[in-house]
N, CA, C and O of each residue as an XYZ file, in Angstrom:
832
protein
N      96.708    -66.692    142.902
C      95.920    -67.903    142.680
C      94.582    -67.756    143.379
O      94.496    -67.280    144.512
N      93.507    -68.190    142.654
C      91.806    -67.989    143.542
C      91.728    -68.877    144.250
O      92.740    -69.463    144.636
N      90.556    -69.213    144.605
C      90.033    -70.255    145.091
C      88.286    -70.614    145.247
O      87.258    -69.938    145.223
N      88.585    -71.913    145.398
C      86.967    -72.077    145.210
C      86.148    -71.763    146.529
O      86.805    -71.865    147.565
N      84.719    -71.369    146.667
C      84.094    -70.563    148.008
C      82.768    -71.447    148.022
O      82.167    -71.348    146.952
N      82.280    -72.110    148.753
C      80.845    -72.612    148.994
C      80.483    -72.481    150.272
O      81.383    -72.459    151.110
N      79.186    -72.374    150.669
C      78.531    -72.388    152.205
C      78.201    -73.404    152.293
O      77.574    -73.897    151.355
N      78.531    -74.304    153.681
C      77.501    -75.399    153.849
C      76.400    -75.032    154.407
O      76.018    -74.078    155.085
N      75.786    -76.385    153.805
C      74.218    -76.725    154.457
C      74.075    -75.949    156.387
O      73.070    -75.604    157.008
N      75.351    -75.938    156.738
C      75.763    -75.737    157.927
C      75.606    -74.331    158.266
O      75.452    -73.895    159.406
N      75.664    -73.580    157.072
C      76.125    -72.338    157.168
C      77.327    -71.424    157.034
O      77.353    -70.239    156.702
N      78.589    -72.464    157.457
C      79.649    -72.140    157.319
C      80.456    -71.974    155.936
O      80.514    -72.977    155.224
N      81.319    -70.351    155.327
C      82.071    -70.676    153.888
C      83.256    -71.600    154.316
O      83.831    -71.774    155.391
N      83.401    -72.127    153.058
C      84.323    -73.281    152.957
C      85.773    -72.681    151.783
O      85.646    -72.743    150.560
N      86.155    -72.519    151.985
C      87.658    -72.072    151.186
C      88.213    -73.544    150.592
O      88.073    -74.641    151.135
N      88.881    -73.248    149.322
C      90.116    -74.551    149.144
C      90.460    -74.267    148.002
O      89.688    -74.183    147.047
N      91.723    -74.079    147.974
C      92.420    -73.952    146.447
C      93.723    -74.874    146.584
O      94.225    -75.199    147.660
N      94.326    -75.349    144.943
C      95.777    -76.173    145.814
C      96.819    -75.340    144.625
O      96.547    -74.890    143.512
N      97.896    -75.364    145.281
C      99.121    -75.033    145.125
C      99.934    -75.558    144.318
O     100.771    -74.883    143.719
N      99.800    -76.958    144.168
C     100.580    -77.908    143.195
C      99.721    -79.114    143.213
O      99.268    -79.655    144.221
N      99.491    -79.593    141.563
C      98.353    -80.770    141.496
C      99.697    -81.675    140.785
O     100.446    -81.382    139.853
N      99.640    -82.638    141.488
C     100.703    -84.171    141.355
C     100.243    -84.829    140.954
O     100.891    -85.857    140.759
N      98.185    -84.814    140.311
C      97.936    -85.904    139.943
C      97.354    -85.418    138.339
O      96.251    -85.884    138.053
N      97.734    -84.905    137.737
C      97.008    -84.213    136.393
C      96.806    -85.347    135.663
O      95.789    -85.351    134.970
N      97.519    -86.322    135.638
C      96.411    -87.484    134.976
C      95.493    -88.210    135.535
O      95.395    -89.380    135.166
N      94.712    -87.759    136.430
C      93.664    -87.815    137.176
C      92.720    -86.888    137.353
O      91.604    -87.295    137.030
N      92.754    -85.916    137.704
C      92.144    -84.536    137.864
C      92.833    -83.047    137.453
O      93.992    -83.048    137.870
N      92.480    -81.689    136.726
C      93.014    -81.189    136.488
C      92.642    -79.898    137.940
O      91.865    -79.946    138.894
N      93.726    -78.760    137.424
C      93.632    -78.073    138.834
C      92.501    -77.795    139.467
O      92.341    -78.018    140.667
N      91.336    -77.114    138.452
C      89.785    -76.615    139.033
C      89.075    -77.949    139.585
O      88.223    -77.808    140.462
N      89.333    -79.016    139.194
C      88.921    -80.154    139.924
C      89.129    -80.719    140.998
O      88.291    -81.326    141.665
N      90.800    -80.488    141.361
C      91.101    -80.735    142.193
C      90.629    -79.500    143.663
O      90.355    -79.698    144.846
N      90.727    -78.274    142.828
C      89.939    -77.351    144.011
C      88.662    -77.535    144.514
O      88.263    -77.129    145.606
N      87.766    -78.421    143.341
C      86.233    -79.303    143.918
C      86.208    -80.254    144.886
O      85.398    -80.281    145.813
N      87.320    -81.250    144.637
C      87.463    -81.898    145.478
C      87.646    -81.282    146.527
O      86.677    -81.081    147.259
N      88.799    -80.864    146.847
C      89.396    -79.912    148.344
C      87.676    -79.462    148.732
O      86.980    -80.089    149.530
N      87.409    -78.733    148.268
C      86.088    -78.033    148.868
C      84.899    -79.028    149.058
O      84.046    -78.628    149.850
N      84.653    -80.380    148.423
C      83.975    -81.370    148.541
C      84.564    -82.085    149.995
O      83.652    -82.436    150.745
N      85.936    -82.346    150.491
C      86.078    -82.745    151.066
C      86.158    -81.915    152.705
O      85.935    -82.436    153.798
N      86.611    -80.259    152.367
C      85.914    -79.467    153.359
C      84.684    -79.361    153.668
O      84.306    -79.288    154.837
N      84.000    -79.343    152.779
C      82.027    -79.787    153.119
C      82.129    -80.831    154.847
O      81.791    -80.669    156.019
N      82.883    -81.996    153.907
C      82.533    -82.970    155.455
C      83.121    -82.444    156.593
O      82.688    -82.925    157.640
N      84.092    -81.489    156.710
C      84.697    -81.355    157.354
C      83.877    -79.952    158.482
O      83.920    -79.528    159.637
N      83.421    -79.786    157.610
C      82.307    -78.730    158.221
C      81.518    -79.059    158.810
O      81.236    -78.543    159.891
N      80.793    -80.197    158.202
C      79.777    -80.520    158.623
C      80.184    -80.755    160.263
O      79.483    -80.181    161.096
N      81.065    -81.411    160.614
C      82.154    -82.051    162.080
C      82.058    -81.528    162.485
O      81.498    -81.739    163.561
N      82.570    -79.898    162.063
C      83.187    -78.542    163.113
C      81.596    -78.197    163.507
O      81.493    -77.919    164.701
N      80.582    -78.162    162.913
C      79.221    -77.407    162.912
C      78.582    -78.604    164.525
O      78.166    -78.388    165.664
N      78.812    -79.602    163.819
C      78.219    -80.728    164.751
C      78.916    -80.805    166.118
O      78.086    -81.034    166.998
N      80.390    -80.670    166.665
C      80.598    -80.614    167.649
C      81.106    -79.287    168.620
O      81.585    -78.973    169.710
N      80.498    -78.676    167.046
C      80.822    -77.282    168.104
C      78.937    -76.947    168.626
O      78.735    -76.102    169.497
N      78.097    -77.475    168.176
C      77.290    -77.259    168.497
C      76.476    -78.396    169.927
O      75.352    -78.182    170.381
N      77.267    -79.377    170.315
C      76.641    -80.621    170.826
C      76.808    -80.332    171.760
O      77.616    -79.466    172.096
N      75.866    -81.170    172.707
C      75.816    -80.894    174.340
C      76.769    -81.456    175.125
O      77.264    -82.581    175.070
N      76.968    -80.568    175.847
C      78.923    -81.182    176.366
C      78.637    -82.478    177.233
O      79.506    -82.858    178.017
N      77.342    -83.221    177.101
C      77.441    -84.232    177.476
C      77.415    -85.552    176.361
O      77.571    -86.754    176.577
N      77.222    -85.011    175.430
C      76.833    -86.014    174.360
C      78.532    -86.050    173.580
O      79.073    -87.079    173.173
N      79.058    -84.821    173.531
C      80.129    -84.762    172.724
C      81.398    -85.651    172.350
O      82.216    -85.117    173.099
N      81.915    -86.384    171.866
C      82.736    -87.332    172.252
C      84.315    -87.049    172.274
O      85.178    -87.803    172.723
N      84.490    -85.816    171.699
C      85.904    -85.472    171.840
C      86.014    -83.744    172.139
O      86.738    -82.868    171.666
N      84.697    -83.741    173.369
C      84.475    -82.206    173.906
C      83.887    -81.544    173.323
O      83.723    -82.119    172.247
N      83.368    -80.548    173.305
C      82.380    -79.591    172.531
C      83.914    -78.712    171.869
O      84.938    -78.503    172.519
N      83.660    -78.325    170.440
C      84.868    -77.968    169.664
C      84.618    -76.179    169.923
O      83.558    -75.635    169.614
N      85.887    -75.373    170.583
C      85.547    -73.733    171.119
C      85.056    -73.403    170.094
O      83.962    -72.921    170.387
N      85.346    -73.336    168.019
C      85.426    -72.746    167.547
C      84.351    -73.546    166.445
O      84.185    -74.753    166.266
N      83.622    -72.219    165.713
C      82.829    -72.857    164.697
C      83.841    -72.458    162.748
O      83.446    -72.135    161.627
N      85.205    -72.751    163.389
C      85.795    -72.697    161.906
C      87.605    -73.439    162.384
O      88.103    -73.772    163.460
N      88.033    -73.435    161.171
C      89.388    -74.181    161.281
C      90.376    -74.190    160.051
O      89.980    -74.911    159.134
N      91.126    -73.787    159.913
C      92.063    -74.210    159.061
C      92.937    -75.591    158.752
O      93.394    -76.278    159.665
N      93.116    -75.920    157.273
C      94.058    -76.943    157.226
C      94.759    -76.298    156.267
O      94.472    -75.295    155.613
N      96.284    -77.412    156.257
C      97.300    -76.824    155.212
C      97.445    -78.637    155.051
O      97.373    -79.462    155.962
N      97.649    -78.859    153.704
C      98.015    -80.661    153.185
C      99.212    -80.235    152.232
O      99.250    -79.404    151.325
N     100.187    -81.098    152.753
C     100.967    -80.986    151.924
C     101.061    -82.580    150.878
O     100.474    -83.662    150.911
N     102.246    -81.901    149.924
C     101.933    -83.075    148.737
C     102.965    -84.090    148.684
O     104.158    -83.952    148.415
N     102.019    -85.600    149.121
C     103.071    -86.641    149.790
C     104.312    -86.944    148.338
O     105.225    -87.757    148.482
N     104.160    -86.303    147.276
C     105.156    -86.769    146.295
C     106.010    -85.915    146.034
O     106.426    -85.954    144.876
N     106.571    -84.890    146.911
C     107.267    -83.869    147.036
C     108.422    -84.334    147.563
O     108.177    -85.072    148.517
N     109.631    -84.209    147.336
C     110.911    -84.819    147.361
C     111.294    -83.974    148.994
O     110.920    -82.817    149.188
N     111.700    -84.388    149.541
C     111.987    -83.950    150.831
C     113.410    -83.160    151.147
O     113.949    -83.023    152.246
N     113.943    -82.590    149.604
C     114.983    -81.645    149.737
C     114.277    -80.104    148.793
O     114.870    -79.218    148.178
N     112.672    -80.351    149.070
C     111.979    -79.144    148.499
C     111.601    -78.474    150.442
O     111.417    -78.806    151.613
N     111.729    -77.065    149.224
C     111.402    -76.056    150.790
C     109.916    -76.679    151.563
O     109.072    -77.247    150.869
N     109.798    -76.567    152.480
C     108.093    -76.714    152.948
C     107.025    -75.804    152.122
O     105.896    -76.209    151.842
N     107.521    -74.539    151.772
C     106.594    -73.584    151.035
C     106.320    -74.493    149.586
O     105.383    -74.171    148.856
N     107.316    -75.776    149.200
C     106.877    -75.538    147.811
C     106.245    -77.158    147.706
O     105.919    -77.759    146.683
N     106.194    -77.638    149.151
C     105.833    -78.829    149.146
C     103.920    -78.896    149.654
O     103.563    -79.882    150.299
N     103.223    -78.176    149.418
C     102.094    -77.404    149.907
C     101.364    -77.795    148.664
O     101.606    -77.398    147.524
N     100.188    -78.852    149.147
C      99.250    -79.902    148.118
C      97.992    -78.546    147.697
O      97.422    -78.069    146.716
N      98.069    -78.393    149.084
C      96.222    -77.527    148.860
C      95.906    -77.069    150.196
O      96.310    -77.734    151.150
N      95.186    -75.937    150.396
C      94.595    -75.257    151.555
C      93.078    -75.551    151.801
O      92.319    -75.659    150.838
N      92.718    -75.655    152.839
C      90.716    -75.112    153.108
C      91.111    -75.270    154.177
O      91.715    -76.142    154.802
N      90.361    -73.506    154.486
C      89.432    -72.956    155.377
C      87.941    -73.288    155.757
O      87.298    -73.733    154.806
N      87.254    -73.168    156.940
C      86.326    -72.992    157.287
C      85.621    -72.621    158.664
O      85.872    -73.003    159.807
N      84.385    -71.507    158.039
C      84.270    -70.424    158.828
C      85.164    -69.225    158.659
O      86.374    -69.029    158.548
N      83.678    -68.251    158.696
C      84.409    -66.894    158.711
C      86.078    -66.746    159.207
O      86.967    -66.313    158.473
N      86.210    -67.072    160.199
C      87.196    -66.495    161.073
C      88.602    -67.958    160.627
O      89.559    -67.920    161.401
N      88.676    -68.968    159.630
C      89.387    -69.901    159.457
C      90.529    -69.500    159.233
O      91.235    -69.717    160.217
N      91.358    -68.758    157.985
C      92.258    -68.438    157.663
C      92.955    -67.612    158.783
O      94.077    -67.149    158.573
N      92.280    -67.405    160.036
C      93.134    -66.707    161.186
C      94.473    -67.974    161.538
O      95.639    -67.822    161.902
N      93.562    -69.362    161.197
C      94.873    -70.229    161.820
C      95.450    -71.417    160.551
O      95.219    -72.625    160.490
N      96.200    -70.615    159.695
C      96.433    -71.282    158.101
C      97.393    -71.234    159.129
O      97.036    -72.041    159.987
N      98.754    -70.511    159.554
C      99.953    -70.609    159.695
C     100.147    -71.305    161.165
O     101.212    -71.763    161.577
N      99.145    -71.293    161.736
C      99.310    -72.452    162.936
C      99.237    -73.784    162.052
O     100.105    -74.571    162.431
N      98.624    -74.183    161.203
C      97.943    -75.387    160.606
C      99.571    -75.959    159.767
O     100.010    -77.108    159.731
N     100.206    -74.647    159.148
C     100.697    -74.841    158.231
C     102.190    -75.225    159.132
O     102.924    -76.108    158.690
N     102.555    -74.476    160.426
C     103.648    -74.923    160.959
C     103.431    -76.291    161.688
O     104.533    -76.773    161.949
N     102.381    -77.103    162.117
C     102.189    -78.637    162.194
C     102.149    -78.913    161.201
O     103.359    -78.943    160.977
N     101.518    -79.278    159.942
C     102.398    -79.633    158.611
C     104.164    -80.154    158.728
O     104.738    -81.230    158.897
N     104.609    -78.631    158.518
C     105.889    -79.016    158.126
C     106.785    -79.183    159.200
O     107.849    -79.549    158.700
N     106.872    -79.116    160.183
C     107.042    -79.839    161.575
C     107.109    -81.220    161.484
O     108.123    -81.854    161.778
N     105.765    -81.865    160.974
C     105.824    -83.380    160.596
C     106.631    -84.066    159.665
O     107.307    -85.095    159.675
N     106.208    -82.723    158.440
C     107.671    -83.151    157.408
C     108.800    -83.532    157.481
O     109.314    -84.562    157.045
N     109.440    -82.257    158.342
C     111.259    -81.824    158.584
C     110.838    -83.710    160.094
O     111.311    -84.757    159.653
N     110.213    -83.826    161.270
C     110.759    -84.571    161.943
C     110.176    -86.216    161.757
O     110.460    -87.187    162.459
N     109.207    -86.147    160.482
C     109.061    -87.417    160.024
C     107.779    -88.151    161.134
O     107.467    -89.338    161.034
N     107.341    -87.495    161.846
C     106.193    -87.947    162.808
C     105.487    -86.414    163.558
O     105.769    -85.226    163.404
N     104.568    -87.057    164.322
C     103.734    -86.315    164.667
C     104.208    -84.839    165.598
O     105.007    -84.839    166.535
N     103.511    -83.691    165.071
C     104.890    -82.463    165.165
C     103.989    -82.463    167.295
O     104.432    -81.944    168.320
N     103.059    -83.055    167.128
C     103.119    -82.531    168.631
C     103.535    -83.426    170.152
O     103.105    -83.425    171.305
N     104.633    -84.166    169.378
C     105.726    -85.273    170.057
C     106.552    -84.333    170.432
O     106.796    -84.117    171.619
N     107.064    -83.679    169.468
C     107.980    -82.559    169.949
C     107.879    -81.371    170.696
O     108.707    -80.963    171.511
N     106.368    -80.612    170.236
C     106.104    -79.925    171.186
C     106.089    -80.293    172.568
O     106.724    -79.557    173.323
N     105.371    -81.486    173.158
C     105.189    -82.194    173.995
C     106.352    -83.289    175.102
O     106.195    -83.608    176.280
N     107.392    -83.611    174.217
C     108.816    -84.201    174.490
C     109.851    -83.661    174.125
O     110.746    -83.305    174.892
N     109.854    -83.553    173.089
C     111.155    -83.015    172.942
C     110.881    -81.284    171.959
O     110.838    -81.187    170.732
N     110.741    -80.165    172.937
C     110.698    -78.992    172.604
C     112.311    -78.434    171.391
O     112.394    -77.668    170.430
N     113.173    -79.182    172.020
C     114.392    -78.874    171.526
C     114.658    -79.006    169.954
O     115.668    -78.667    169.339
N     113.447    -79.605    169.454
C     113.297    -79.819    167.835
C     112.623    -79.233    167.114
O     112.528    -79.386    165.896
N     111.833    -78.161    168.090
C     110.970    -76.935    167.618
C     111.884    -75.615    167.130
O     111.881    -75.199    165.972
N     112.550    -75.118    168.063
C     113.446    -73.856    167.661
C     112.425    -72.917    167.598
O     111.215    -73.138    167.575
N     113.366    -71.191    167.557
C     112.579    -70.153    166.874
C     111.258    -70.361    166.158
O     110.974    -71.328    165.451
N     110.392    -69.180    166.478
C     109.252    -69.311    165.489
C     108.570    -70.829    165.369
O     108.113    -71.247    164.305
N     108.567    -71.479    166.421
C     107.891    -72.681    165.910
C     106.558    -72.539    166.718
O     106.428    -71.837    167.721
N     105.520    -73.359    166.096
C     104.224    -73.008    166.810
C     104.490    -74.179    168.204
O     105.146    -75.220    168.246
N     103.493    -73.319    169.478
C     103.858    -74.342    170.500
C     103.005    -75.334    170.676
O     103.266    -76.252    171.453
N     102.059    -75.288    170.091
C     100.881    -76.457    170.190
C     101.110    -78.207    169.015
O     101.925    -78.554    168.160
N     100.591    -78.475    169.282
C     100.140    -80.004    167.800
C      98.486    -80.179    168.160
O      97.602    -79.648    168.833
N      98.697    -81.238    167.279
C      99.697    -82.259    166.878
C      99.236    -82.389    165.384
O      98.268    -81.723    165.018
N      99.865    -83.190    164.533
C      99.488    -82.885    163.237
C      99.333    -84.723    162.490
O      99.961    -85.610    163.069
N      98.924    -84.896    161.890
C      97.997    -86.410    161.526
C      99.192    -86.431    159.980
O      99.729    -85.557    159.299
N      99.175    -87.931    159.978
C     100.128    -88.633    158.484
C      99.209    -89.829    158.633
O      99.026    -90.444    159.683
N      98.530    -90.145    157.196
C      97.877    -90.953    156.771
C      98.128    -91.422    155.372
O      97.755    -90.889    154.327
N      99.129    -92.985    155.612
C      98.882    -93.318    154.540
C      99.894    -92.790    153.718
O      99.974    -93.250    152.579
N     100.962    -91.605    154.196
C     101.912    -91.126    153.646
C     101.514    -89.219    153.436
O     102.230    -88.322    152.991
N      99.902    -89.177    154.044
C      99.250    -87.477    153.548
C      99.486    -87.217    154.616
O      99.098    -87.965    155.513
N     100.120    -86.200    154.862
C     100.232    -84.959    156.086
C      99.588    -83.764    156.031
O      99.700    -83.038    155.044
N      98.654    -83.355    157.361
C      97.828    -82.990    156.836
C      98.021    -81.733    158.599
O      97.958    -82.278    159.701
N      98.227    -80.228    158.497
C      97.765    -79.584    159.813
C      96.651    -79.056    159.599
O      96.262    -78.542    158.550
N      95.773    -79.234    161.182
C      94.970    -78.674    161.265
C      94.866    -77.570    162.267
O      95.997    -77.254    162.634
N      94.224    -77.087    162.664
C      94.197    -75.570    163.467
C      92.695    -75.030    163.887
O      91.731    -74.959    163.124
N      92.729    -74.634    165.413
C      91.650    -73.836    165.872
C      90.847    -74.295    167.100
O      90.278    -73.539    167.887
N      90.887    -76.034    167.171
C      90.217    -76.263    168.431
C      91.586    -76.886    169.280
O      92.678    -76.327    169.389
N      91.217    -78.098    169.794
C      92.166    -78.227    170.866
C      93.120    -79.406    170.002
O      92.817    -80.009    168.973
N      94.179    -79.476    170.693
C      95.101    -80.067    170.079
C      94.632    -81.451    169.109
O      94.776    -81.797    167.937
N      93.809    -82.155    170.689
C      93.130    -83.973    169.800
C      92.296    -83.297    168.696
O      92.496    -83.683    167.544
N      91.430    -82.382    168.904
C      90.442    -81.998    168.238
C      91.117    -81.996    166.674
O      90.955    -82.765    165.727
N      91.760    -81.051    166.807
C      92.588    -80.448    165.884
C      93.117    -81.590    165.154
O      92.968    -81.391    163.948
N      93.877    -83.110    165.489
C      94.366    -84.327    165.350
C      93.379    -84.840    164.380
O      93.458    -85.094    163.178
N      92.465    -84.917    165.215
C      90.790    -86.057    164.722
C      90.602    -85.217    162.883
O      90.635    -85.804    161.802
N      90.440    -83.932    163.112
C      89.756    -83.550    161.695
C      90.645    -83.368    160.701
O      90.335    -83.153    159.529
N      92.514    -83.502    161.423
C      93.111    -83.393    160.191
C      93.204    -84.895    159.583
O      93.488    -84.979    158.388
N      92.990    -86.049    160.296
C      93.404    -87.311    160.272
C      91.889    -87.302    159.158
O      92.114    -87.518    157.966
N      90.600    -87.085    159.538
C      89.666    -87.312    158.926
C      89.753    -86.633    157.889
O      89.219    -87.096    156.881
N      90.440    -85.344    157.806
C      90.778    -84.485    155.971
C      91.464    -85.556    155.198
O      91.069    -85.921    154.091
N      92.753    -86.172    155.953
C      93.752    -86.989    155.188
C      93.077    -88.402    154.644
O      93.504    -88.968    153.637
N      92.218    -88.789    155.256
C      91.666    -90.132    154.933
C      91.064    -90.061    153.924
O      91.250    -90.762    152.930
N      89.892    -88.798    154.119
C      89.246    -88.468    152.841
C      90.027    -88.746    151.362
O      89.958    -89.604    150.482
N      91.034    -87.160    151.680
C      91.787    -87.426    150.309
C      92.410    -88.674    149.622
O      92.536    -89.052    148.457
N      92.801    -89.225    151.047
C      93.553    -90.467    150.110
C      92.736    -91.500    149.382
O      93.059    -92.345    148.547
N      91.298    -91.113    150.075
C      90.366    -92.309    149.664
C      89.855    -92.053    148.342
O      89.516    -92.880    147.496
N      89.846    -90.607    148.267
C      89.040    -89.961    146.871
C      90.255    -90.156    145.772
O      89.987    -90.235    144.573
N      91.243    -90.209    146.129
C      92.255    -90.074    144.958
C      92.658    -91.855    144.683
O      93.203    -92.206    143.636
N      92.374    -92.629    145.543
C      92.574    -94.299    144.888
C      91.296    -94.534    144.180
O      91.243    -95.521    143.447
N      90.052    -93.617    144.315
C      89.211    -94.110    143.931
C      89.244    -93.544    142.695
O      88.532    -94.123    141.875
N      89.854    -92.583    142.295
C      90.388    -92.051    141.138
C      91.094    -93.047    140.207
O      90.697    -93.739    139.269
N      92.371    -92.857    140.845
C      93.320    -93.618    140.414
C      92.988    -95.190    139.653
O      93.747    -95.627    138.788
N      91.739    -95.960    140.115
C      91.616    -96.980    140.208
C      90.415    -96.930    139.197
O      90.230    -98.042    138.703
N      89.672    -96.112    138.808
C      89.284    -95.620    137.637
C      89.589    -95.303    136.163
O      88.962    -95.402    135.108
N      90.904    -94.849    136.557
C      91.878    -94.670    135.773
C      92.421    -95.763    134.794
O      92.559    -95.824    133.572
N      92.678    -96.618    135.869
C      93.264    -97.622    135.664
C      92.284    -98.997    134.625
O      92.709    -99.767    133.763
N      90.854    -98.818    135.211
C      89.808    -99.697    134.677
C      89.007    -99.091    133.588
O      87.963    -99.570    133.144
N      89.738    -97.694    133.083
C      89.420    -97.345    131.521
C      90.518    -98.249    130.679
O      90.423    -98.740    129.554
N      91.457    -98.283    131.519
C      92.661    -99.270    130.296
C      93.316    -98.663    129.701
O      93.652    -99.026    128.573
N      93.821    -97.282    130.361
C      95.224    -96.741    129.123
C      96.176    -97.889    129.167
O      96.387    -98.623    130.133
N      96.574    -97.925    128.302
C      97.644    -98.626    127.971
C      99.268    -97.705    128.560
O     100.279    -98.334    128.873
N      99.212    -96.742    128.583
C     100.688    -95.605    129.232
C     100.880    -96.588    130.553
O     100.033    -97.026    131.331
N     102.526    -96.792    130.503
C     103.589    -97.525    131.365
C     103.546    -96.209    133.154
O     103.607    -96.410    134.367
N     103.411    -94.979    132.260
C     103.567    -93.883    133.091
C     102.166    -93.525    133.700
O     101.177    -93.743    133.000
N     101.990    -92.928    135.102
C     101.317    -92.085    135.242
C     101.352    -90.899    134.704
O     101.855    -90.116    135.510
N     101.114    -90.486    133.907
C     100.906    -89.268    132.953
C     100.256    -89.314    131.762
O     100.334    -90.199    130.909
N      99.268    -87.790    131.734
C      98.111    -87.770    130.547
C      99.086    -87.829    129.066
O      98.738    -88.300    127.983
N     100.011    -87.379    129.318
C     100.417    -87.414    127.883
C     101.682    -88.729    127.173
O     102.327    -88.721    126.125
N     101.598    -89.888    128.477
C     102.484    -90.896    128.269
C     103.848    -90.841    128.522
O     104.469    -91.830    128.131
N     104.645    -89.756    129.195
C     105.890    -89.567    129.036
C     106.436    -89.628    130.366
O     105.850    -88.766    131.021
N     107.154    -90.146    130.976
C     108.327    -89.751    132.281
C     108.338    -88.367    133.016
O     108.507    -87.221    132.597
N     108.153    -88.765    133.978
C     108.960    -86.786    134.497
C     109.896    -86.555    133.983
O     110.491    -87.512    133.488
N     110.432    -85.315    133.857
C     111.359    -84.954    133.242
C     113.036    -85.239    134.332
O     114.147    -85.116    133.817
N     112.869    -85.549    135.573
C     113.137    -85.896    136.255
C     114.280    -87.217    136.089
O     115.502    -87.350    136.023
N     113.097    -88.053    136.070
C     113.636    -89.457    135.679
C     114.624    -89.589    134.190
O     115.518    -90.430    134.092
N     114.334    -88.765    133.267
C     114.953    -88.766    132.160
C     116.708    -87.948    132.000
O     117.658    -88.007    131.219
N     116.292    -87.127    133.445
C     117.589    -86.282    133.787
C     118.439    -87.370    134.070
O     119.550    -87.436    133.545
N     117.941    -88.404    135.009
C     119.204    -89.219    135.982
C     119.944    -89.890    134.628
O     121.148    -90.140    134.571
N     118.854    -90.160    133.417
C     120.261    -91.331    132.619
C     120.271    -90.650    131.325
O     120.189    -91.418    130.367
N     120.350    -89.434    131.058
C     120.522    -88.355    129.998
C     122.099    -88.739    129.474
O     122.567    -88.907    128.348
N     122.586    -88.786    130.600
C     124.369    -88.676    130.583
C     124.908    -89.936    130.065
O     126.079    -90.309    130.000
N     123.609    -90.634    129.639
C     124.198    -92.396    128.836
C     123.977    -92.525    127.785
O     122.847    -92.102    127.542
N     124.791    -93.161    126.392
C     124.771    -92.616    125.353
C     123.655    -93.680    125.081
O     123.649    -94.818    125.549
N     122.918    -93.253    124.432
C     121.472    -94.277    123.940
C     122.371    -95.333    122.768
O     121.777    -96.222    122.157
């Protein structure tokens, strides 16, 4: 799978491709990779701005790193799917970003599997981490979007995934709500009017 690549105004490349699009009657996949990368733009812009500010002006410290990874997973993913397959969309930024996808990506699903913020556990209760778990957090849920981030310090890290998640959710009601004020007439969310295939499984077994 590719992905989409832009520099900001900042200087910094911006990565974002997604993995599974949940909203195709809204946006189709290459769109949704605009978005992701529209919404890494701002996110750059942050990392550029407080990694560059005077450690007296800074308000949540001067940030070590001028790049960061996120991993978002997709809040309509049934919670007896693996973490690998519950994975909305990626962006990087800065050269050196994709060094911390799998730090980003184990706060993610940390939050998933314990339903709150994965760096409660790091922090209280270690005993819910196990093997292979990353030792840092903390990881941001907005609104139902879970979102890790990776590369500066833990709050740091908190603040820009919370500000990735807000974004998205904001860009996709504003979608949605667009959608809605063209006036399809479809009962379903879906471009082509029909049910998941899902829903049609549970009462298949009833004779029409």
């Amino acid at each position: 799978m590719g992905f989409h690549e832009v520099i900001s105004p900042e200087g910094l490349v911006v990565r974002a491709a997604h993995r599974h699009n949940p909203y195709g009657y809204l946006l189709g996949g290459d769109q949704l990779d605009e978005l992701l990368v529209r919404l890494g733009l701002r996110r750059a812009a942050s990392i550029w701005r407080n990694h560059t500010v005077a450690a007296e002006r800074a308000p949540r410290e001067v940030y070590p790193r001028p790049c960061m990874a996120f991993v978002l997973l997709d809040p309509t993913a049934g919670l007896w799917k693996p973490s690998a397959e519950a994975v909305l969309g990626v962006v990087t930024v800065g050269d050196n970003g994709s060094d911390f996808l799998a730090n980003a990506a184990a706060k993610a699903a940390g939050h998933r599997r314990l339903g709150r913020n994965y760096g409660e556990a790091v922090l209280v209760d270690p005993h819910l981490c196990g093997d292979g778990a990353f030792r840092y957090g903390h990881s941001a849920r907005v609104r139902g979007q879970i979102v890790g981030a990776s590369s500066q310090s833990p709050d740091q890290d908190l603040f820009e995934a919370a500000a990735l998640a807000t974004d998205l959710v904001n860009s996709l009601g504003e979608l949605h709500l667009a959608w809605e004020e063209r006036g399809d007439p479809c009962v379903w969310f879906a471009g082509d009017g029909c049910p998941a295939p899902e829903y049609r499984a549970m009462v298949d077994w009833f004779p029409a």
